[in-house]
N, C-alpha and C positions, 0 to 999 in steps of 0.2 A: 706619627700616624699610629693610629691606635692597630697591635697586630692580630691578623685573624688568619685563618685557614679555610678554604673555599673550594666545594664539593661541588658536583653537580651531578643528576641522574635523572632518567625517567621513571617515573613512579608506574606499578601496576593500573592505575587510574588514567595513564596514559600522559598526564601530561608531565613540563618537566621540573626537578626542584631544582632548586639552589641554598647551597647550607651554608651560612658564614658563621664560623665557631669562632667563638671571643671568651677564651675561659675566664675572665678575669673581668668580663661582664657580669651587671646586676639588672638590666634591660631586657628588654626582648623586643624584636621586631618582626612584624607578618603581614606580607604582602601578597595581593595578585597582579599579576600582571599580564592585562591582556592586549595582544598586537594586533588592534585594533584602535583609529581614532576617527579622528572629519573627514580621515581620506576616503574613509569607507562608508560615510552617510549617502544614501542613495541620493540622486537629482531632484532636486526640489524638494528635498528634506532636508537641509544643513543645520544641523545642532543635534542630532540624532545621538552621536556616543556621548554626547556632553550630555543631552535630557536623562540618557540613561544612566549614565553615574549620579546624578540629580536623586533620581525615584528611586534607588537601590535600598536608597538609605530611610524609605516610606513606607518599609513594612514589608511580612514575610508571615507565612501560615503561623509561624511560630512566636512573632515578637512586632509589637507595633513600633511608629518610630519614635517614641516617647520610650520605649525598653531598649532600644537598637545603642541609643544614646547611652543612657544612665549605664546598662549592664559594664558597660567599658569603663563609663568615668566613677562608680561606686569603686572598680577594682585600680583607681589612680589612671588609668590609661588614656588613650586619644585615638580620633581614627578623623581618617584624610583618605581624599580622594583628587585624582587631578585628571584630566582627557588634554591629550594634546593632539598633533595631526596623523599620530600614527601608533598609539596606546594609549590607555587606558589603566592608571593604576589604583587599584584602593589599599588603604594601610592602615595598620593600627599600631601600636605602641603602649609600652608598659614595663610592670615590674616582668623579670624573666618569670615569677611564678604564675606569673597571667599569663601566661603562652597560652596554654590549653582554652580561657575564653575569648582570646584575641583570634585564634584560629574558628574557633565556633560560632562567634561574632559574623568574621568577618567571610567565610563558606556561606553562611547561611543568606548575604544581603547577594554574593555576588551569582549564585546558582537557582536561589528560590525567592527573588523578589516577585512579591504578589504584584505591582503596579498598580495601587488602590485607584478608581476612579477619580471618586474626589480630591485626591492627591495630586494627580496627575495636573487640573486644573488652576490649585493652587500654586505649583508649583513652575508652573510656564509660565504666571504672573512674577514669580519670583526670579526665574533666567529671562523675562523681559525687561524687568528690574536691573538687572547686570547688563544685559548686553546694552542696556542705552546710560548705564555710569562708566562703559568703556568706552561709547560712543562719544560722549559728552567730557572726556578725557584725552586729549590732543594726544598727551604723549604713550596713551595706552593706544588711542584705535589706529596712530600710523602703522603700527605692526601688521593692523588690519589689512589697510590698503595698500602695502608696500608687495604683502602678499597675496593679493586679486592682482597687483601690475604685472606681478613675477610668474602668476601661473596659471588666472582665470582663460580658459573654462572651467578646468578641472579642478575638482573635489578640494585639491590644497589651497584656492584661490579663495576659500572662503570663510568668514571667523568658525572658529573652534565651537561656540554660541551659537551659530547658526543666525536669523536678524529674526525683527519680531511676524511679519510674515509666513518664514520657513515653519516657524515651532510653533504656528496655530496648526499647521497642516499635520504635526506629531502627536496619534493619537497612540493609546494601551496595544492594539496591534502593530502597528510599528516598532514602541518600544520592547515589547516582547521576542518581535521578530529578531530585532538587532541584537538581542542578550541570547538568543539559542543557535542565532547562528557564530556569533566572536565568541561568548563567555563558556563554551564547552571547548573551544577548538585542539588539540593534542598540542598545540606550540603555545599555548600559556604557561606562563612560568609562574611556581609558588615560590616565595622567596621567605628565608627564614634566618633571622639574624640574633646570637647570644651566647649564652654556656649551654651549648647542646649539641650534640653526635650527631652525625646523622641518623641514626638507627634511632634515637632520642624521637629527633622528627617525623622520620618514617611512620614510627609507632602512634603519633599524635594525629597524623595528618589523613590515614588512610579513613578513619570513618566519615570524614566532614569531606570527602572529594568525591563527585560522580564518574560517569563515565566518562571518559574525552571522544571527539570524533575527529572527522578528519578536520585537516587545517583550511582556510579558504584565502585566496591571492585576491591582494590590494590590487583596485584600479591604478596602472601602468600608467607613467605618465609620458604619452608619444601622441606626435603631432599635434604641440601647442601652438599657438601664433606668437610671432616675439615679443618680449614684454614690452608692457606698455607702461603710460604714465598717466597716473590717478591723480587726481586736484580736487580738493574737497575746500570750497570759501566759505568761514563761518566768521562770525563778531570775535576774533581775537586780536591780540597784540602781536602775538608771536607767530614765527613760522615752523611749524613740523617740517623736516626734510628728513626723506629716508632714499637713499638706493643701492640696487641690490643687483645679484647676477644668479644666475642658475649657475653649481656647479656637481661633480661628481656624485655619487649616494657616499654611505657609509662603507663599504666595501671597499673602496678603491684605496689605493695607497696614499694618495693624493691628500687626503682629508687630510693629515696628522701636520702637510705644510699649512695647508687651510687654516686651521686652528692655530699655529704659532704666528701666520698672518696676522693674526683680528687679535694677537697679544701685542704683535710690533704696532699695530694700527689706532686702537683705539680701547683698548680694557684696562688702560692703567693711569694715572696722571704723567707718566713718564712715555706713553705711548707718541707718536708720530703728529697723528690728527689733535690729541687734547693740548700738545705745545705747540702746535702752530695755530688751530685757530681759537682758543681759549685763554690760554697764558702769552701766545706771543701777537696776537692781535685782539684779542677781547671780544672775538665776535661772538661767544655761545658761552654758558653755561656747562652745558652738557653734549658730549659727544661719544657714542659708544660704538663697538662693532660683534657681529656675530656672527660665525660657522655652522650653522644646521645640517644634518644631515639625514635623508631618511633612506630605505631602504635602496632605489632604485635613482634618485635626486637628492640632491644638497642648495643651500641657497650660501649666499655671502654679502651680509647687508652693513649696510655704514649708516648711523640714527644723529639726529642732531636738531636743536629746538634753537633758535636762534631769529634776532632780529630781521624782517624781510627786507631792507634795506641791504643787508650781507648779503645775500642771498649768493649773486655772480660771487664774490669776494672766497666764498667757501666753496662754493662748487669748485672754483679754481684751485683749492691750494688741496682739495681731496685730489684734484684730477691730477695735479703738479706731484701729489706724494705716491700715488700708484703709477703714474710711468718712471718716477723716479726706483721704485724699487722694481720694475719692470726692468729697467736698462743696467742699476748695479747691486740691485739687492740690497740685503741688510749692510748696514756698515757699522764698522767697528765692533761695539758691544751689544748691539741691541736684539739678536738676536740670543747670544748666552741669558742677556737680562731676562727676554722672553721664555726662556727653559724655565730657570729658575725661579718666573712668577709663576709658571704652570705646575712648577713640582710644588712649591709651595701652598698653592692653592688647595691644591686635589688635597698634601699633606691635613691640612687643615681642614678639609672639608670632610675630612673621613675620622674624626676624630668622635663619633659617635657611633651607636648597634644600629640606628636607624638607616645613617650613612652606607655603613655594611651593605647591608637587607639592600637598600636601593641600588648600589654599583651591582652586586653581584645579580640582581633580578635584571637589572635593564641590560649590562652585557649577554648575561645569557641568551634575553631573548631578541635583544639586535642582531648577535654574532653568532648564537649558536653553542655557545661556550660562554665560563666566569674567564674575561682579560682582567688579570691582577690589579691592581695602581701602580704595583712595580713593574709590571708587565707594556702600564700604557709608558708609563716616565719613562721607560728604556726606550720607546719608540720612538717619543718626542726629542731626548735626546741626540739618535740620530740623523735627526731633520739638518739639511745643509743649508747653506744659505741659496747657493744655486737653486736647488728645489722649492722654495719659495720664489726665487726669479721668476723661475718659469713658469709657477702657479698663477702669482700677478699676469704676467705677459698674456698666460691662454686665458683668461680672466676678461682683461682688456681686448680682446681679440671678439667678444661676446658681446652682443645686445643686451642693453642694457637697461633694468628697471626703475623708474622715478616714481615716487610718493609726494603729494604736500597736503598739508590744511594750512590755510595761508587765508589770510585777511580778504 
């Protein structure tokens, strides 16, 4: 794991940094990030932070987006953007001596996007274009529906993309609104990753950052109805199966068995679900599991495409492998096995400046603080097996969400 050292402060601009020093970097990475995503599109608006990371990148008093673009890639660099349910990040990347336009770049789309008109237009053409090659993708949109079973009404029950509907209703006042009330807030985090001090960055950052205001709270997610079960029949072969459980937010302590759960369960070829109903009965292809977590809720879902003839066949051996580990827990090794694909993972995953930049921006602004990678792997490490038992058990104890598109 490549080593860095990671700062963090509030900047006079009010909001806050994060510095990951890599001296022995030749990169640079600069990020914002803001906490905000779908959960915070108002009703009967969904795709709201997603159209506006869209249009960000459509121009600015300063630069069209035919400059927005090349400025970056003339100097070798890239920039990205992604919205999920609960931020919103834009990034760019390069040589470390592009710092100073990556930062200039990338201030200048997230504070002073103009939202051209006829941009705006084309561009909802363009996320109508997406949201129906997600739609038209089994194994992309059960994500979809697994999360409308798990949370509808509210805001998280609904695609990131909003559907085509919502985003004719998304005009330049909307999207303006949404950018001055999240993209100033004082809890945005700048994240800066490479060979540089912090005083390096301080120095660099303060002319391209406005004022901050205050912060503003995600709609709370209380008194949902219990999940349901979504069925989507379209001309396939195959059946999408997903389901899922509401669990803890990120906060809780709980999360850290949650996550070594969904390694014993289904994240590896040696996991629980991929030998038994993949290698030791043939019935799937593919079988994965995931721990979400967002500020105030968490979900914990189990994904699988497989013949609808199996159907009963798997439902049973998932249902057989979580009371199983409900009554004795991990056995034997599977649980050390579990540490050790998670240290390795992360090992491996952080093995870039861009990596950096990313861990240290998204703890900050989940947790309030940079939690090191040696900081989470010591936590995972202390994970028990009992502590997974009972995370299963109260798990099982919950109503429970089903997804299909099925023939």
């Amino acid at each position: 794991m490549n080593p860095a050292t990671y700062e963090s402060l509030v900047l006079p601009s009010g909001f806050r940094l994060a510095v990951s020093t890599l001296p022995q970097s030749e990169c640079a990475s600069f990020s914002i990030h803001v906490p905000a995503g779908s959960r915070d599109d108002l009703a009967g608006l969904a795709g709201t932070a997603h159209f506006v990371e869209h249009m960000v990148f459509k121009g600015t008093a300063r630069r069209d987006a035919r400059a927005i673009s090349l400025e970056i890639e003339d100097a070798g660099g890239s920039m990205n953007a992604c919205t999920t349910e609960d931020q919103v990040v834009y990034e760019a990347r390069g040589d470390a001596d592009s710092l100073p336009l990556l930062a200039d770049v990338t201030s200048d789309i997230v504070w002073n996007a103009a939202f051209p008109t006829k941009e705006i237009g084309l561009e909802r053409d363009v996320i109508a274009e997406e949201i129906v090659m997600y739609r038209e993708s089994p194994g992309d949109h059960i994500g979809d529906l697994i999360s409308s079973a798990l949370w509808a009404p509210h805001p998280l029950g609904e695609s990131v993309s909003g559907s085509e509907e919502s985003i004719k209703k998304i005009k330049k006042k909307e999207l303006a609104a949404f950018r001055d009330l999240h993209h100033f807030r004082e809890d945005v985090v700048v994240s800066v990753a490479g060979p540089f001090s912090v005083q390096q960055v301080i120095d660099l950052l303060e002319p391209h950052l406005p004022k901050s205001r205050s912060a503003v709270a995600s709609q709370q997610v209380n008194g949902l109805p219990k999940p349901g079960h979504v069925i989507d029949e379209r001309d396939t072969d195959q059946l999408q199966l997903a389901l899922a459980w509401r669990t803890p937010g990120r906060n809780d302590p709980r999360r850290h068995a949650y996550r070594l759960l969904s390694m014993i369960l289904g994240e590896s070829a040696g996991s629980r679900l991929f030998q038994e109903l993949r290698e030791k009965r043939g019935l799937c292809y593919h079988v994965s599991c995931d721990a979400s977590f967002f500020e105030d809720v968490g979900s914990f879902e189990i994904h699988s495409g497989l013949s609808p003839k199996g159907r009963k066949e798997a439902l049973g051996c998932i249902e057989r492998e979580l009371e199983d580990l409900a009554k004795n827990g991990p056995q034997g090794a599977e649980l050390a096995r579990a540490k050790r694909l998670a240290a390795s993972q992360t090992k491996m995953a952080m093995e870039s400046t861009g990596a950096h930049g990313s861990w240290a921006g998204d703890t900050l602004l989940q947790y309030g603080k940079i939690i090191t990678p040696a900081e989470a792997l010591a936590v995972w490490q202390a994970v028990t097996a009992e502590e997974i038992q009972k995370v299963v058990a109260e798990m099982l104890s919950a109503p429970r969400a089903m997804a299909e598109i099925r023939p």
